[in-house]
N, C-alpha and C positions, 0 to 999 in steps of 0.2 A: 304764449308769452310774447314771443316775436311778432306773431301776425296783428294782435292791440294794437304795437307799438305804433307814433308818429314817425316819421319818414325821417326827420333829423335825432332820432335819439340813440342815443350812443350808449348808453349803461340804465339800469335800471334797480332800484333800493325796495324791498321788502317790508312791512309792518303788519303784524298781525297780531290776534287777540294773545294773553296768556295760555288760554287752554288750546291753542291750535302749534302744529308744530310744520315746520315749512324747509322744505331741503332744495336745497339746487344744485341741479345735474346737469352737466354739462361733459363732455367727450368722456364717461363713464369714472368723471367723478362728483363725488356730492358730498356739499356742506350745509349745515344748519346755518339758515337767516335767524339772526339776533330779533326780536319781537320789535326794537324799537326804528326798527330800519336806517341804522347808521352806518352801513356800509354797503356799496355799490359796486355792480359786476357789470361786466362788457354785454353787450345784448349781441347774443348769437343766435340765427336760425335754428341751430341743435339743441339750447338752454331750454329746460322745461324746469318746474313748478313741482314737487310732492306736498299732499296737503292731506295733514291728519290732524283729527281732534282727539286730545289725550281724554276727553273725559265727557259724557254727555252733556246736552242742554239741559236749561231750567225752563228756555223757551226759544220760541222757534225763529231762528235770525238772529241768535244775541252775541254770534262770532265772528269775525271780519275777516280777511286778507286783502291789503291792498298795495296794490307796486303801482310806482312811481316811478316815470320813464323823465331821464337828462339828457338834456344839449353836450357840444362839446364841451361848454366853462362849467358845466355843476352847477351850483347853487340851488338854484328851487326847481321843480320838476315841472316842465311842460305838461304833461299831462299824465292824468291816471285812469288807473283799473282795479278794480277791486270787485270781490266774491262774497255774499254770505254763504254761514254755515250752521245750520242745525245737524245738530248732532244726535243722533239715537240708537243708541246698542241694544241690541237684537241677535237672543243665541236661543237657538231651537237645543234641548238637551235631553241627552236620554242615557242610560245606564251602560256607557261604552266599554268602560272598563270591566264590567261583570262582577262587581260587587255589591247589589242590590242596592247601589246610594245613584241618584242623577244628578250628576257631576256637572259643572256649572264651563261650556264651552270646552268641551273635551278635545283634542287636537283631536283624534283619533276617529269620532264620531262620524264620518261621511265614510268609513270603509271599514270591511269584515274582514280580521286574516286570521287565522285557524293556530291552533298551538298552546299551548302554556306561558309564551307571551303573547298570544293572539289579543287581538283588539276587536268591538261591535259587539251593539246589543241584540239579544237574545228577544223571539216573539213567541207565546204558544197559541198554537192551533186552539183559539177557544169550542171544544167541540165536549164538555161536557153538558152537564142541562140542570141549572139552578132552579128552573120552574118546574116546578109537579104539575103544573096543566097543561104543556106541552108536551107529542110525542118529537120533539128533535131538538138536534144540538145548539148549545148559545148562539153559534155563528150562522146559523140560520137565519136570523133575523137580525135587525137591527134596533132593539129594545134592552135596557139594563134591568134584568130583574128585583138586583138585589145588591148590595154590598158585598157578598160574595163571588158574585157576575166579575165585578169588576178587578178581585185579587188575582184574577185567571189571567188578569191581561198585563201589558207591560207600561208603566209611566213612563209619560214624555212631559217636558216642562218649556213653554215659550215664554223665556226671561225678557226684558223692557226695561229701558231705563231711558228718560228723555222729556220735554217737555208735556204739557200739560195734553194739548192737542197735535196734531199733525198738519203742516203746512197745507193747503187747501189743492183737494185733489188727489193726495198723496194715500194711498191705504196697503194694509199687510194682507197679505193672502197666504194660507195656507192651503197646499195640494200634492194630489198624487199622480205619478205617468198614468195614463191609463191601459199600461200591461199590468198597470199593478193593482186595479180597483176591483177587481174579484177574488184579491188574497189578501190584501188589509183592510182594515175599519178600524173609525175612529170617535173616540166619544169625547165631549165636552163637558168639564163639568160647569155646568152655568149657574146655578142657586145648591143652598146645599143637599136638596135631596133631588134635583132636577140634573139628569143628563141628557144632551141631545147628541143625536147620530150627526156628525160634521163630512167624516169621508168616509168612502165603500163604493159597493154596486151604485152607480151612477150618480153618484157623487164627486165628483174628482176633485171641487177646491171648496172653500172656506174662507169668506172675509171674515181676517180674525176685528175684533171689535179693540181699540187700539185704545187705552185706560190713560195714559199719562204717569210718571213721576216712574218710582220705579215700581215693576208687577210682576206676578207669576200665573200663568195660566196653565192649567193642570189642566191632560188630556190622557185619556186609556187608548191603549194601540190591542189589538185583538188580531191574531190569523186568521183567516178564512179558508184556507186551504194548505196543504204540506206539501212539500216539496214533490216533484213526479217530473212525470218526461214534459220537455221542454218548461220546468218553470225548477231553476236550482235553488229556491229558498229566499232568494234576498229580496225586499221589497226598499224603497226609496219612499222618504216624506221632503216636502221642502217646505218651507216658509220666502217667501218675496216681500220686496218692501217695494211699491209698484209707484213710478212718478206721472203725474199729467206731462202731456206733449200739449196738444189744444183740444177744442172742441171737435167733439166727432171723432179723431183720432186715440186709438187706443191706447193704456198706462203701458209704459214700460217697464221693466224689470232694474233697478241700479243696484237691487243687494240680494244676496241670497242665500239661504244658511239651509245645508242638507244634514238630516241624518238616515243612517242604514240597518238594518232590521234584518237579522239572520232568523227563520223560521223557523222553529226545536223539530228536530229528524221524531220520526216515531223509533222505539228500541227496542229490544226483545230481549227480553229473560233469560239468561242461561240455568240447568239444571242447578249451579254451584252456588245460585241465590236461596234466600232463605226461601221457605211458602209462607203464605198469606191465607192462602183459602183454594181449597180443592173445591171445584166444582164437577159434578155427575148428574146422570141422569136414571130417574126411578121410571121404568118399563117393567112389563108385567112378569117376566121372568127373569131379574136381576135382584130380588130382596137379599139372597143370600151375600152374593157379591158387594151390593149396598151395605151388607152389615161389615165383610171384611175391611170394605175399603175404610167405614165409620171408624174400628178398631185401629188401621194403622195412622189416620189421622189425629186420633185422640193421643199417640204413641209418640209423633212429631208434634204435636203440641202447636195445631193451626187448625185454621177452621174452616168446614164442612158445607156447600151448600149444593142442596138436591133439586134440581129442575125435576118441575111434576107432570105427570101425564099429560096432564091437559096442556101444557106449554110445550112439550118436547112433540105431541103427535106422534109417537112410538120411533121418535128416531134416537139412537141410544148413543150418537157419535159425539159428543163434545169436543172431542178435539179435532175432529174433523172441520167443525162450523166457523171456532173462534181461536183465533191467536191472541195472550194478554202482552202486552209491553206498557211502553212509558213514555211522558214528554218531559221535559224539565227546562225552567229556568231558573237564572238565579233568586230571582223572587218567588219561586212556586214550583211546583210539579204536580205530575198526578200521572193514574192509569190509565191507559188505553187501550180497550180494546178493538182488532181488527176482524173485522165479520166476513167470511171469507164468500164466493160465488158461490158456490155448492146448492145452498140453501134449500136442504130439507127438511124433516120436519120442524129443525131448529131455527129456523128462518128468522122469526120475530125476536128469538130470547135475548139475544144480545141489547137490541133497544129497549124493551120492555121489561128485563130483568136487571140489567147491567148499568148501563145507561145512566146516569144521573147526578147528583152533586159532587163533583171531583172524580168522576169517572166516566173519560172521554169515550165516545167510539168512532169511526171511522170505516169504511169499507168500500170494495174497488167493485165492479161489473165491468166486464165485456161487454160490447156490443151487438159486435158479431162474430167473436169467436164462438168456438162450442167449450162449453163446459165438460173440464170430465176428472177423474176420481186423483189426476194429480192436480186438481185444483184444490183439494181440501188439505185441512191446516196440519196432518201428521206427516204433513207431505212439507214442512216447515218447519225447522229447524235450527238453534243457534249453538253456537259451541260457547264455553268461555274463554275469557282472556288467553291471548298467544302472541306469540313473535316468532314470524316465519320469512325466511328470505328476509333477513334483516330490516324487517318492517313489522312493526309492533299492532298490534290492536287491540286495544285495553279495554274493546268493550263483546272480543270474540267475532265472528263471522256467521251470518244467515248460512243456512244449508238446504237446499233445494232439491229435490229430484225432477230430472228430464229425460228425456230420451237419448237412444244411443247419438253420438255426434253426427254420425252418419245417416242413421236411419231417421224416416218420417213418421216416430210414434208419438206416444203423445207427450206434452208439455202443460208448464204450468200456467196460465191462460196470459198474454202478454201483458195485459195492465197491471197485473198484481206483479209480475215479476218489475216494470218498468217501478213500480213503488217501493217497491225495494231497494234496488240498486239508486234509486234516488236519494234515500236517505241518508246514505255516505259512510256513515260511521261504522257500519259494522257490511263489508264488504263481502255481497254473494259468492257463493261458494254452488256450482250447477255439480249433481250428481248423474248418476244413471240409474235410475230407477222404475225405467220401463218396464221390465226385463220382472216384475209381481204382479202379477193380477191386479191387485190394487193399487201398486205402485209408488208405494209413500217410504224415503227416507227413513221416520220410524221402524221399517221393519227392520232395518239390518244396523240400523247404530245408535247411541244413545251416548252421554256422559256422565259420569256420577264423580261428587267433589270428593275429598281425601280430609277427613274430619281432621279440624287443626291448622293445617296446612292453606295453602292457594295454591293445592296443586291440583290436580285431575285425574280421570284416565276412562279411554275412551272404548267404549263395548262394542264390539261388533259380533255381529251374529256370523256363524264360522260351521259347517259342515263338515268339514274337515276334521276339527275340535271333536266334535258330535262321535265320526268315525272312526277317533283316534280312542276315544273313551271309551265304544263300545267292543272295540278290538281287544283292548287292555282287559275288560270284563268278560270275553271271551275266554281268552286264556288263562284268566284265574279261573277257572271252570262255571263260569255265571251265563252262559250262551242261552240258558233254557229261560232266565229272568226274564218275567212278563213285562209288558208296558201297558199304560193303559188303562180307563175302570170300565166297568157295564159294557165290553164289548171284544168281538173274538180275540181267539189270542193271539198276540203280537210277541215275538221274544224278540232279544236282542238278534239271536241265530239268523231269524226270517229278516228280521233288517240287513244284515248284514250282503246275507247271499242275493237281497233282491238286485241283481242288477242293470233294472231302466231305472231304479229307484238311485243305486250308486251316479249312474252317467248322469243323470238328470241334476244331481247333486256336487257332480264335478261343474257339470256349466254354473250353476246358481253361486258354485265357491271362486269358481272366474270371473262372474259380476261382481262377487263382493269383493275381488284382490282388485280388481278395476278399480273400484272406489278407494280402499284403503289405499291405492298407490297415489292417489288425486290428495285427499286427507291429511296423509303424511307430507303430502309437499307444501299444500297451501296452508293447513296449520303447522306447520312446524313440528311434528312428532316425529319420535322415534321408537323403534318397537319396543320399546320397555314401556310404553305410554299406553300402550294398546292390551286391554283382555279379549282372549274370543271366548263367546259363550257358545256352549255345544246347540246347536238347531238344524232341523232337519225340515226339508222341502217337496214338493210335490208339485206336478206340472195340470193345468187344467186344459181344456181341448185347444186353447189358443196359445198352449205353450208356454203361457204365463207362469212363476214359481205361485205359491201357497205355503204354510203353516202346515207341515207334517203332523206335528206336537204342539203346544202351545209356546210360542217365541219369548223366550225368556230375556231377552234383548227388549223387547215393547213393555217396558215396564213406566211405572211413575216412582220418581225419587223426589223424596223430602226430606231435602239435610242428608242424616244418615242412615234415614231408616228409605229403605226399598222393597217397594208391591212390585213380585215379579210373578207373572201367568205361571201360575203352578204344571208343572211340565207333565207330569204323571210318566217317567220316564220306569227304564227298568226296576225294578222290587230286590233290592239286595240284602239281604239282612234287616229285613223289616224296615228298608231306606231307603227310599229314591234317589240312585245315582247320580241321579243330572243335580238335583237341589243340593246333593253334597259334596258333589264336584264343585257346583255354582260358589257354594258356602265356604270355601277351601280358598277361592280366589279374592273374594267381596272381603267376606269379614277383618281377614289380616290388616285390611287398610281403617278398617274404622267402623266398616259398616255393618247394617244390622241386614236382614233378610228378610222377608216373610213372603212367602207363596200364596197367591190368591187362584182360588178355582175360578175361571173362566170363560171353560170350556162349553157349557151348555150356551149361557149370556153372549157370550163376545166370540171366542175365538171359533165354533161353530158358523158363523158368520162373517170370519173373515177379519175380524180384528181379535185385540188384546185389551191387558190393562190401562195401559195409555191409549188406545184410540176411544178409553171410553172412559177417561177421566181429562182436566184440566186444570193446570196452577198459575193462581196467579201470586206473583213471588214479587218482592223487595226491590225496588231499584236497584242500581250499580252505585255505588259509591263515586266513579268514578262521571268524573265531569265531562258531558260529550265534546265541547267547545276545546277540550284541550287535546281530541284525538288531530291526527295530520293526516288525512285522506288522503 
């Protein structure tokens, strides 16, 4: 304002359009200039100008301000200055507040904050696969298959209001950082069955096409990748409104409207959700086990699906392969499953069976780690809902097994675990689970819900348990009770007195009070929370524990009915001990029981009933966006 002014002028008067609003600030205070410019201020070095239009053009230059600079007497103004102004409003809008409506200029809209008041919208990983002639996920490519393509993804709306054209030179760009062009994309809808791909992989901006009067331009936002080590979720869109300088010289930036895009965590299932569908695998010596398992899922009233020979290549781990979870936004969700390294026979099923309309996958590789047996999925684990250490998690904790803290055995391969711990919501929880031949969490704990309730309680496999129950059947005069079928004889007596068999079982019951002490602290339990089931251990030449009996802890639970590895324990009165001990503990709370033989199939080889079934169960209820990490 000052530096216009002529060299004799002493005060200066204001006039501007109706729709423009004009403030003057001076040593940090400021008054609105009246439109008609009938009052005049001192002209000071410090005096600046605020200059706002209440309400867009019709067309481009049709708003004025102009000041008019006084001599010492007043009267007419030596001379003037004056500004046009086009005016055009431009809000980039997307679903901030999280109730599947895009709210028109959200304050909120440029930043994510976590909570039940948290603010920012929600993106999914588009990684299911709407085309049947494709083997891979939407986000693959850059192509919309279908109407359904597009519900997976999140709406973004660039609203417009202002004159007809845009001042000459002037245009709107839409773009993204380019840390961020390999985790979002974006689609345009341009005619009504026509989308084009505008930003992603090497795409970064978008001259958006600028309509006039007022408009809405509809765009799909898609994830391309989930959160992992060094990339925590959030992706950035802007839109610029970019002005000419001259020729040769590049547009500038004079306005800019962001919005921020929190990328949905993958989830995991706890026991305490409903099932969906048990998935197994048919191998040449599991029909009988295939029919029990059939039986208890008819029982729970969910549905049954068998991978076939020729799919599986005689590997009979299913839960070894795949972990099922979830995505969710407010506008959508769906399942995802996570395919884990291992990759043996099972290698392909997950894409080729799983895979497909509203059913995402996902899965990590190493590099150059090595692969080994706690890389498979029974070695993965979530609890439910807890509050521990006065920190809540309403959607439970991952549970891992690793090696001792100290020792160099082995672990769960680093990228899988870095995938985890990224997703935030449901906070790893590292065991020790070196210390089994196989080495997978499954063997020594599991949880089953408490019908009715939201409560729980957590099973650990227990030696102790084992040795207390078979002492107690001792001295009822039961010592001679065989265990066992088709093979020498076992009684409780000869269990009893073997003692490398007891020592061997003292250390394995020290591994497992390790864990349960870790367990109790980071979930929150206390020992009313906890059953042990009786199981019993053996060492193989590397020291490693084993399945003495069949692990009646490695079970699969649906609802309230539970397949537990039939244990073939001592013969009591025409009744196996363990199953009635077992049944003594389960049932009281709700549950039902049933025993499946597994022994020739599974546990011969080193697994049980859950390492060679999978469920894929129910979302949470419960909204990720409103945990507090």
């Amino acid at each position: 304002l000052y530096g216009l002014a002529p060299a004799d002028a002493v005060t200066f008067a204001v006039k501007h359009s109706d729709d423009v609003e004009v403030e003057i600030i001076s040593d940090g205070q400021s008054e609105h200039a009246p439109a008609n410019g009938g009052k005049q201020w001192p002209l000071d070095p410090k005096t600046t100008l605020s200059i706002q239009m209440t309400r867009p053009s019709t067309e481009a230059n049709d708003n004025k301000v102009t000041v008019g600079y006084y001599g010492e007497n007043g009267g007419h103004p030596i001379d003037q200055a004056g500004v046009f102004l086009t005016g055009i409003e431009i809000s980039l809008d997307v679903d901030a507040d999280r109730d599947g409506v895009v709210e028109k200029n959200h304050p909120k809209k440029a930043v994510w904050t976590w909570g039940p008041d948290g603010q920012g919208a929600v993106l999914l990983v588009n990684c299911d696969k709407e085309n049947p002639y494709t083997g891979k996920e939407d986000c693959q490519d850059d192509k919309v298959f279908s109407k359904d393509d597009l519900e997976d993804m999140s709406r973004m709306i660039l609203r417009t209001k202002g004159p007809d054209r845009l001042p000459p030179g002037y245009e709107m760009v839409l773009y993204i950082p380019l840390s961020d062009c390999d985790k979002v994309g974006v689609f345009y809808l341009q005619s009504k069955w026509r989308y084009i791909h505008v930003l992603g992989p090497r795409k970064l901006f978008h001259v958006v096409k600028y309509t006039g009067g007022s408009a809405e331009m509809e765009f799909f936002v898609e994830g391309l990748r989930f959160p992992d080590a060094g990339f925590d979720g959030l992706v950035t869109i802007n839109v610029s409104l970019l002005e000419p300088v001259a020729e040769g010289i590049p547009q500038t930036p004079i306005f800019t409207d962001t919005v921020v895009f929190r990328i949905a965590p993958w989830i995991m299932t706890p026991n305490t959700l409903a099932p969906v569908n048990v998935f197994v695998c048919s191998v040449k010596d599991n029909y009988l086990f295939l029919k029990e398992i059939k039986n208890l899922v008819s029982k729970a009233n969910c549905k049954m699906s068998v991978c076939s020979r020729y799919m599986n290549r005689g590997d009979r781990w299913m839960q070894d392969e795949i972990e099922f979870g979830y995505i969710h936004a407010p506008h959508k969700g769906f399942p995802v499953v996570l395919d884990s390294p291992r990759n043996g026979g099972l290698e392909d099923f997950a894409v080729k069976e799983i895979l497909g309309p509203d059913f995402g996958y996902v899965s990590r590789e190493p590099l150059f780690e090595e692969v080994t047996s706690l890389d498979s999925f029974g070695n993965l684990e979530v609890s439910p809902p807890v509050t521990a250490n006065g920190k809540e998690y309403p959607l439970g904790r991952i549970l891992i097994g690793s090696s001792f803290p100290l020792s160099a055995g082995r672990r769960m391969t680093k990228v899988v675990r870095d995938f985890l711990y990224a997703q935030k919501v449901q906070s790893p929880i590292e065991l020790y689970s070196d210390w089994l031949t196989v080495g997978h969490v499954d063997e020594f704990v599991t949880f089953v819900p408490i019908p009715g309730k939201k409560q729980f309680r957590m099973l650990m496999a227990s030696p102790s348990a084992c040795y207390k129950l078979f002492r107690e059947k001792q001295k009822e005069g039961h010592g001679e009770a065989v265990m066992f079928k088709d093979t020498k004889r076992v009684t409780v007596n000869k269990v009893l007195s073997n003692e490398v068999m007891v020592q061997e079982n003292q250390y394995v019951q020290r591994c497992i009070d390790w864990n349960r002490d870790i367990l109790k602290k980071e979930l929150g339990l206390a020992e009313k929370d906890i059953i042990d089931l009786p199981a019993l251990f053996k060492m193989d030449k590397q020291g490693k524990a084993m399945a003495y009996f069949p692990n009646m802890v490695n079970m699969i639970v649906l609802s309230r009915d539970l397949g537990i590895p039939k244990p073939f324990g001592p013969i009591i009165e025409a009744e196996c001990c363990l199953e009635q001990h077992v049944c003594s503990l389960l049932e009281p709370l709700g549950l039902t029981c049933t025993f499946i033989d597994d022994v020739s199939s599974y546990h011969k080889q080193l697994g049980e009933v859950h390492c060679g079934t999978n469920v894929h169960r129910k979302p949470s209820a419960f909204k990720w966006w409103n945990v507090t990490p």
